[in-house]
PDB file of N, CA, C and O in Angstrom:
ATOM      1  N   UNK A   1     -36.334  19.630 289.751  1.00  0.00           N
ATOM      2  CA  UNK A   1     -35.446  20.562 290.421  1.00  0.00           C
ATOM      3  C   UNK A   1     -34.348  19.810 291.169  1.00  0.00           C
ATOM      4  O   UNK A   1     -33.259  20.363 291.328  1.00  0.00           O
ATOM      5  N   UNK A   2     -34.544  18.728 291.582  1.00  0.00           N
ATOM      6  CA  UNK A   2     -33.646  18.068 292.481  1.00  0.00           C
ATOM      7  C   UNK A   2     -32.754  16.930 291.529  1.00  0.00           C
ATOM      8  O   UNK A   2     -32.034  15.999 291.891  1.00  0.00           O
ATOM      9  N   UNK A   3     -33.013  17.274 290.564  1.00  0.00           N
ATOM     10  CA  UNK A   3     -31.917  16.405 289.491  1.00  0.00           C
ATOM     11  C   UNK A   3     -31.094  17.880 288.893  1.00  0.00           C
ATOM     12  O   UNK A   3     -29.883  17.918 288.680  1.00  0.00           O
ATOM     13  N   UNK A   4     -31.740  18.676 288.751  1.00  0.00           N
ATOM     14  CA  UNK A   4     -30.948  19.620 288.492  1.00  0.00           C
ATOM     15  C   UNK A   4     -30.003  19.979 289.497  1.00  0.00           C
ATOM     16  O   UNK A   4     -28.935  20.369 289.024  1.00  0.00           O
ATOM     17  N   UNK A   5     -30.087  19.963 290.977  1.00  0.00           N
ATOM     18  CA  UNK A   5     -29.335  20.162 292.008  1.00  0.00           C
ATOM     19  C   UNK A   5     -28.173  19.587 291.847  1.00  0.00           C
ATOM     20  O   UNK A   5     -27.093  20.137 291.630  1.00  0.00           O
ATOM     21  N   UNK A   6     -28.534  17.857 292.015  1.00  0.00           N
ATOM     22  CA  UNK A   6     -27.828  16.750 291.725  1.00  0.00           C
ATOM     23  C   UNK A   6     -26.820  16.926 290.453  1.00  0.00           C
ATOM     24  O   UNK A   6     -25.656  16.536 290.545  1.00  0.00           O
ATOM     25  N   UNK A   7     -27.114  17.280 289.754  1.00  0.00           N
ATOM     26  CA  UNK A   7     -25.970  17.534 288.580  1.00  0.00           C
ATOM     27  C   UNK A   7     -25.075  18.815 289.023  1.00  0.00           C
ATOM     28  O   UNK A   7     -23.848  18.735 289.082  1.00  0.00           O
ATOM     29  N   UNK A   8     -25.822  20.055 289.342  1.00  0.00           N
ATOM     30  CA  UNK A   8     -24.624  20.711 289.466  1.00  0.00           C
ATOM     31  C   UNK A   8     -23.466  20.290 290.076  1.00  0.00           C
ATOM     32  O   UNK A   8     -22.321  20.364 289.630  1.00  0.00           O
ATOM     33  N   UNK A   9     -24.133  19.496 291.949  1.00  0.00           N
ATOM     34  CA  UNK A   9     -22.964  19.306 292.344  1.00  0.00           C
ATOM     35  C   UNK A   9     -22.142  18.211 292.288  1.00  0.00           C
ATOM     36  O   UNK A   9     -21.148  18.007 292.985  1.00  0.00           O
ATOM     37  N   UNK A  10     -22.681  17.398 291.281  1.00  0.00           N
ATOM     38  CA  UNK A  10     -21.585  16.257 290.905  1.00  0.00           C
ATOM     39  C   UNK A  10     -20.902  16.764 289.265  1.00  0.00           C
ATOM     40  O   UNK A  10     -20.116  15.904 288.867  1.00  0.00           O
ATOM     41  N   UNK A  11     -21.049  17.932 288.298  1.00  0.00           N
ATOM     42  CA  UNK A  11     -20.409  18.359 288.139  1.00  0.00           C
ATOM     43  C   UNK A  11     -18.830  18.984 288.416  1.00  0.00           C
ATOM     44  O   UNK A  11     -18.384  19.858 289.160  1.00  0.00           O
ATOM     45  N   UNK A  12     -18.235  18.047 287.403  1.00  0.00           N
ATOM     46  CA  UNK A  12     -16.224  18.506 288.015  1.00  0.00           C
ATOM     47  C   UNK A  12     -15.452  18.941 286.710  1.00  0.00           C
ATOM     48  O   UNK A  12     -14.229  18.895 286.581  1.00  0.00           O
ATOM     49  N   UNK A  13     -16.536  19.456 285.577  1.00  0.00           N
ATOM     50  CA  UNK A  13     -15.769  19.930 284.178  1.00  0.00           C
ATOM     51  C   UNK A  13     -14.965  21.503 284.987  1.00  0.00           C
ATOM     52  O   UNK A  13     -13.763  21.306 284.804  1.00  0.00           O
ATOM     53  N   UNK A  14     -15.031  22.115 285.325  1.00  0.00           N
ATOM     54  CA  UNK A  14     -14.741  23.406 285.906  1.00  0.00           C
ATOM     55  C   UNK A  14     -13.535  23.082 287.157  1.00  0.00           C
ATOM     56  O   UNK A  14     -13.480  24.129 287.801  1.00  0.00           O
ATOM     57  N   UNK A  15     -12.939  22.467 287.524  1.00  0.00           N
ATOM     58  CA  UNK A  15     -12.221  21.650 288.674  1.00  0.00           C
ATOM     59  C   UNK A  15     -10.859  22.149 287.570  1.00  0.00           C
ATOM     60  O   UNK A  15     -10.271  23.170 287.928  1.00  0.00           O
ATOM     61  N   UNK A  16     -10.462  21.604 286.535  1.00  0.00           N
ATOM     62  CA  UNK A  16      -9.102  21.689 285.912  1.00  0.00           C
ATOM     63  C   UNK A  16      -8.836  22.657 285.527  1.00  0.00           C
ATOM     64  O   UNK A  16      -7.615  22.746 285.402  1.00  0.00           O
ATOM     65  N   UNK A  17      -9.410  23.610 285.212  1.00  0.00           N
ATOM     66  CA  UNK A  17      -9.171  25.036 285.058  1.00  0.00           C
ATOM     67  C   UNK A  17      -9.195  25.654 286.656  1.00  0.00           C
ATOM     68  O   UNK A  17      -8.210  26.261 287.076  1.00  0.00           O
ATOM     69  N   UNK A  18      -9.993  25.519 287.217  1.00  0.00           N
ATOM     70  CA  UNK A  18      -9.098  26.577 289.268  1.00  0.00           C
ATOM     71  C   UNK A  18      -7.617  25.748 288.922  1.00  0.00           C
ATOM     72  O   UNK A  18      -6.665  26.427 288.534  1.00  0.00           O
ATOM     73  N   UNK A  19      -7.478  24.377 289.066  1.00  0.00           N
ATOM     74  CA  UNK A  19      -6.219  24.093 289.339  1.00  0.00           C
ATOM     75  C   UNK A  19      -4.972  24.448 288.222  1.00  0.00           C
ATOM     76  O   UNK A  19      -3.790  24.613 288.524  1.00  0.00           O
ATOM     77  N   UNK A  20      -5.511  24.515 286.961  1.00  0.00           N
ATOM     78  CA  UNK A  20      -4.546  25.165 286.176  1.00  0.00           C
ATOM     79  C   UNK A  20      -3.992  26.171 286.269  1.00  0.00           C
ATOM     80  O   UNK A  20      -2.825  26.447 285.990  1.00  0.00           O
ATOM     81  N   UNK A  21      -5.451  27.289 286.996  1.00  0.00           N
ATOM     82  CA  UNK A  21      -4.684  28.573 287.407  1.00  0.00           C
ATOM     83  C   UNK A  21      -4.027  28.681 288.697  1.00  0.00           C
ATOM     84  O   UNK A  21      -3.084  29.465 288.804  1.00  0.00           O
ATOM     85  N   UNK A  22      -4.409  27.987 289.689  1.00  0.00           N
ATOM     86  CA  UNK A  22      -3.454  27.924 290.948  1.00  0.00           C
ATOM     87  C   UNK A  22      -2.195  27.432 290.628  1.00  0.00           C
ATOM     88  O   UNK A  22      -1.183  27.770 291.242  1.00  0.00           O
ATOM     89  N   UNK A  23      -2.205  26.645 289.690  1.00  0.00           N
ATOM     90  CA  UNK A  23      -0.666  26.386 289.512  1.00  0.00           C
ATOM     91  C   UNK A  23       0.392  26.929 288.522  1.00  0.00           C
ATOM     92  O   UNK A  23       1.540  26.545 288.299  1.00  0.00           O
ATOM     93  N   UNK A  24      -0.455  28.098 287.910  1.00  0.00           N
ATOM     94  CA  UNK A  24      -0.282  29.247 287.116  1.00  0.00           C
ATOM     95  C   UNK A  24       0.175  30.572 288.220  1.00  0.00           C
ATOM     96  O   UNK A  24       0.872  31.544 287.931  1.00  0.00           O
ATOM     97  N   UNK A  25      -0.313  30.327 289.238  1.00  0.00           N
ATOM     98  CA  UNK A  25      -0.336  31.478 289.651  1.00  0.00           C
ATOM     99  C   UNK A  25       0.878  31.545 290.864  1.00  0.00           C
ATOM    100  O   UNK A  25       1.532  32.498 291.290  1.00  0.00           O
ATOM    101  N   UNK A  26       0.873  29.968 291.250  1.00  0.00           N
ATOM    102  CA  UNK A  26       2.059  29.645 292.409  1.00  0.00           C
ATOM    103  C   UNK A  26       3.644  29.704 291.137  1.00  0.00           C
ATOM    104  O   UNK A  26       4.808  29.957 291.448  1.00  0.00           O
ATOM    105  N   UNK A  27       3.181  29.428 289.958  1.00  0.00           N
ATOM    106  CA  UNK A  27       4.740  29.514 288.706  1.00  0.00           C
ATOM    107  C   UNK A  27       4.904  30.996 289.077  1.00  0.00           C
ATOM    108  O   UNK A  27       6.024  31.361 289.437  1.00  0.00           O
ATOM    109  N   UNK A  28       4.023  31.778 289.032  1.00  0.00           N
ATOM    110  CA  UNK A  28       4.148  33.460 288.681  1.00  0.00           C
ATOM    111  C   UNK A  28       4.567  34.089 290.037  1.00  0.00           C
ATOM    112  O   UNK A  28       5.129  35.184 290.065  1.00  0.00           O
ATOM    113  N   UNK A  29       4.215  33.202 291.445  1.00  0.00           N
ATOM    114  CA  UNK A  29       4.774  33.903 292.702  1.00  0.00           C
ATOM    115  C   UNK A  29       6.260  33.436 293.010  1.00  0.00           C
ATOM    116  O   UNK A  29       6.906  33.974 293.909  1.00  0.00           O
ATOM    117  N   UNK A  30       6.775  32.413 292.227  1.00  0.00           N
ATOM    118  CA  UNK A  30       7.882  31.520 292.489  1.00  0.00           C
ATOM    119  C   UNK A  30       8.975  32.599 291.480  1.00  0.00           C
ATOM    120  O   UNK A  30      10.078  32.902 291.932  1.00  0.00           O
ATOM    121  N   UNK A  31       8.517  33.107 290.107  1.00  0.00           N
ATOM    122  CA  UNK A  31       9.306  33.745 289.405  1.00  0.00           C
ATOM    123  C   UNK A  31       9.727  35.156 289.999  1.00  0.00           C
ATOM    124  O   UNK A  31      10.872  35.607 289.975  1.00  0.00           O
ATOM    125  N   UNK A  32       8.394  35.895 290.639  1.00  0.00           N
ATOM    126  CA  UNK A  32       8.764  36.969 291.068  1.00  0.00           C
ATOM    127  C   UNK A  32       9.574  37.132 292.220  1.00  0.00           C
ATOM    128  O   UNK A  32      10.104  38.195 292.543  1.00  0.00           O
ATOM    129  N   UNK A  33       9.704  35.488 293.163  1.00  0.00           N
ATOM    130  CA  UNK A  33      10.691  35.875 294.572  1.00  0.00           C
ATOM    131  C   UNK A  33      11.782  35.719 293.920  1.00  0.00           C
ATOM    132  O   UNK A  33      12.813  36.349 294.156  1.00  0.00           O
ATOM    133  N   UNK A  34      11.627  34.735 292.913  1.00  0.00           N
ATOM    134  CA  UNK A  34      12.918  34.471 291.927  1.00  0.00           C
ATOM    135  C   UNK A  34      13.995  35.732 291.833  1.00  0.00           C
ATOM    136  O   UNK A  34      15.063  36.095 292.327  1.00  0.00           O
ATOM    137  N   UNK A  35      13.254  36.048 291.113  1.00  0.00           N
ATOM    138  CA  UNK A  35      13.813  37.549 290.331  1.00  0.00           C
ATOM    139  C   UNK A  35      14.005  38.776 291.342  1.00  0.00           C
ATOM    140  O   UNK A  35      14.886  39.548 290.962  1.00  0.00           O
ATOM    141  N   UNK A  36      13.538  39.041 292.240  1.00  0.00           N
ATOM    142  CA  UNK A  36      13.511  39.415 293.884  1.00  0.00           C
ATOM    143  C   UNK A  36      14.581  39.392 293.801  1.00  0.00           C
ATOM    144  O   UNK A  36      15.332  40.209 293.267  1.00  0.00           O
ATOM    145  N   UNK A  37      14.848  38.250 294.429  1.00  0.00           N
ATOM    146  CA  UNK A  37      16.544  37.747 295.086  1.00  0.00           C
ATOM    147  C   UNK A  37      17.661  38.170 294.323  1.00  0.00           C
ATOM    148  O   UNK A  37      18.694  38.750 294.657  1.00  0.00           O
ATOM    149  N   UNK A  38      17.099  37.618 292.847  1.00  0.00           N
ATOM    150  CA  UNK A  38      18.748  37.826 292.049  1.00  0.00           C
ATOM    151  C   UNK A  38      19.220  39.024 292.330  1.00  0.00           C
ATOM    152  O   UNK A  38      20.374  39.187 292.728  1.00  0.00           O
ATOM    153  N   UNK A  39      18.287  40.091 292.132  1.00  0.00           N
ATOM    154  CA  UNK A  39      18.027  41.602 291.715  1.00  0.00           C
ATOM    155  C   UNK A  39      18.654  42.391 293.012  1.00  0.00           C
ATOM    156  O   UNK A  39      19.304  43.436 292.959  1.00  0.00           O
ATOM    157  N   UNK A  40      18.369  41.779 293.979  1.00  0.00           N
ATOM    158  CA  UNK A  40      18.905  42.240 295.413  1.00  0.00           C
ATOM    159  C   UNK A  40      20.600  41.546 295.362  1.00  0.00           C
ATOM    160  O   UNK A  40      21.581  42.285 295.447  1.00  0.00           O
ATOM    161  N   UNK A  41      20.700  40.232 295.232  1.00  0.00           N
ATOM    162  CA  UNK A  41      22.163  39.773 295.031  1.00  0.00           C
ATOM    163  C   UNK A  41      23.017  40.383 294.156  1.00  0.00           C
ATOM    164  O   UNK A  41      24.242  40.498 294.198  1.00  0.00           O
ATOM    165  N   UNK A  42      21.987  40.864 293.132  1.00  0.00           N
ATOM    166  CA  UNK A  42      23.088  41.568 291.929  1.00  0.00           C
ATOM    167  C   UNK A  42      23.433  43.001 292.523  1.00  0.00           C
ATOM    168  O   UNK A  42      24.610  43.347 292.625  1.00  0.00           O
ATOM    169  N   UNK A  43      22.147  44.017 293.005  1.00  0.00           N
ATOM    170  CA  UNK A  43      22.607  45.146 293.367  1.00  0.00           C
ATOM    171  C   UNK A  43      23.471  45.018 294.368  1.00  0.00           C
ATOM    172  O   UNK A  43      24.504  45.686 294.319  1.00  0.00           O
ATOM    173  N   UNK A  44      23.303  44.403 295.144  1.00  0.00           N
ATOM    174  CA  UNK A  44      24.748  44.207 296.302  1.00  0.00           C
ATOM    175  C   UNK A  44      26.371  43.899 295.707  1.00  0.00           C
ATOM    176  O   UNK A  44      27.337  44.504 296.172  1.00  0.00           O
ATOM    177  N   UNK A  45      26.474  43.021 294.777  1.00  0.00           N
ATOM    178  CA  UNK A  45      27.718  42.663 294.095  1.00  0.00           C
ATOM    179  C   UNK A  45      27.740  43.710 293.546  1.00  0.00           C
ATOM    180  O   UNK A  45      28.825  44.220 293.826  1.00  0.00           O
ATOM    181  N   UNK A  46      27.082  44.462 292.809  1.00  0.00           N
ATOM    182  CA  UNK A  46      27.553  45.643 291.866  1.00  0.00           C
ATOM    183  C   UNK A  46      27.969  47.307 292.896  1.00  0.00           C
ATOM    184  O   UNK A  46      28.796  48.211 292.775  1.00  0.00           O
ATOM    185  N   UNK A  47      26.922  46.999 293.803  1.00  0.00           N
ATOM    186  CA  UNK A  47      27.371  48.309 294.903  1.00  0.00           C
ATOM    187  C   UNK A  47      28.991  47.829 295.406  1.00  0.00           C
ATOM    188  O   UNK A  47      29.846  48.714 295.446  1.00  0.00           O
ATOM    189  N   UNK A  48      29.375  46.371 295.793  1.00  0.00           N
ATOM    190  CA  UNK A  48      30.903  46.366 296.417  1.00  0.00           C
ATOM    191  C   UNK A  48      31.584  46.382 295.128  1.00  0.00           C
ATOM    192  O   UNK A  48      32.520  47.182 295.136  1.00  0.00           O
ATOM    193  N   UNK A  49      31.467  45.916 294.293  1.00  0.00           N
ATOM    194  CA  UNK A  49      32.443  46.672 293.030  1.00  0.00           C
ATOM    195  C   UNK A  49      32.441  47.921 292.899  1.00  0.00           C
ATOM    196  O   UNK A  49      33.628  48.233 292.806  1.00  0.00           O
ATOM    197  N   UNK A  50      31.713  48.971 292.826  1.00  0.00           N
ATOM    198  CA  UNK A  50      31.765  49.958 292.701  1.00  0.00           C
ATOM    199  C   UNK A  50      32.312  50.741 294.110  1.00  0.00           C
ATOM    200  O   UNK A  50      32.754  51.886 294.201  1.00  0.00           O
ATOM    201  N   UNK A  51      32.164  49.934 294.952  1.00  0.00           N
ATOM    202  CA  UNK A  51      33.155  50.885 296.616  1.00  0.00           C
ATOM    203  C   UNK A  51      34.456  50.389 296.618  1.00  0.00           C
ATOM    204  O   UNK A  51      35.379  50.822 297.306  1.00  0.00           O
ATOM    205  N   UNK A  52      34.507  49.327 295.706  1.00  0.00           N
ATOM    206  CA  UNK A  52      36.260  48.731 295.085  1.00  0.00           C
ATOM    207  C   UNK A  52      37.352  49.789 294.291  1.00  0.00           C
ATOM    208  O   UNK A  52      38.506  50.190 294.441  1.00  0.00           O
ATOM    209  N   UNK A  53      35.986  50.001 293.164  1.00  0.00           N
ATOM    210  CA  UNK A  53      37.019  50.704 292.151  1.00  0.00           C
ATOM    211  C   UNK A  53      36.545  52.400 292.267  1.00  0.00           C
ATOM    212  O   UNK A  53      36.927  53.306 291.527  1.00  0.00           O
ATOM    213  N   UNK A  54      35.619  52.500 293.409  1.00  0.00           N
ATOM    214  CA  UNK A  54      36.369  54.156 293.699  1.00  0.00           C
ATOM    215  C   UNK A  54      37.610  54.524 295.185  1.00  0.00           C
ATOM    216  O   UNK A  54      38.101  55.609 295.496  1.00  0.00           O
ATOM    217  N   UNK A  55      37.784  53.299 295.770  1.00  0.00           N
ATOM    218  CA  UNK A  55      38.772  53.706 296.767  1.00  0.00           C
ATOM    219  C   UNK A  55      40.137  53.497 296.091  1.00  0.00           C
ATOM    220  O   UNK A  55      41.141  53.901 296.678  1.00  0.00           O
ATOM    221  N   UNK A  56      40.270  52.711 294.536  1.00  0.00           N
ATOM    222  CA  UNK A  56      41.747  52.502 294.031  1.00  0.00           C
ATOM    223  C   UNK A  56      42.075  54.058 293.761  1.00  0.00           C
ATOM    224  O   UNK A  56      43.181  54.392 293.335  1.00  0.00           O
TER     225      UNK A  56
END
């Protein structure tokens, strides 16, 4: 029983997959502030064009 212990916790096959997905998952929070921002920068440029070309 106590070699069986011993192996689980010096077991580290399972270690590169959490970190693959944490760094899967920090790509996927980085794209969405990404895309956030543009989306807010774009609706703003497109709202003052449009308060442009209805006061001509």
């Amino acid at each position: 029983m106590k070699k069986l212990v011993l192996r689980f916790v010096t077991d580290e096959s399972g270690n590169a997959a959490i970190e693959y997905g944490l760094i899967a998952s920090l790509i996927g929070v980085a794209i969405i502030l990404g895309a956030t921002a543009l989306g807010t920068n774009l609706n703003s440029a497109l709202a003052d064009l449009s308060a442009q070309t209805k006061g001509q």
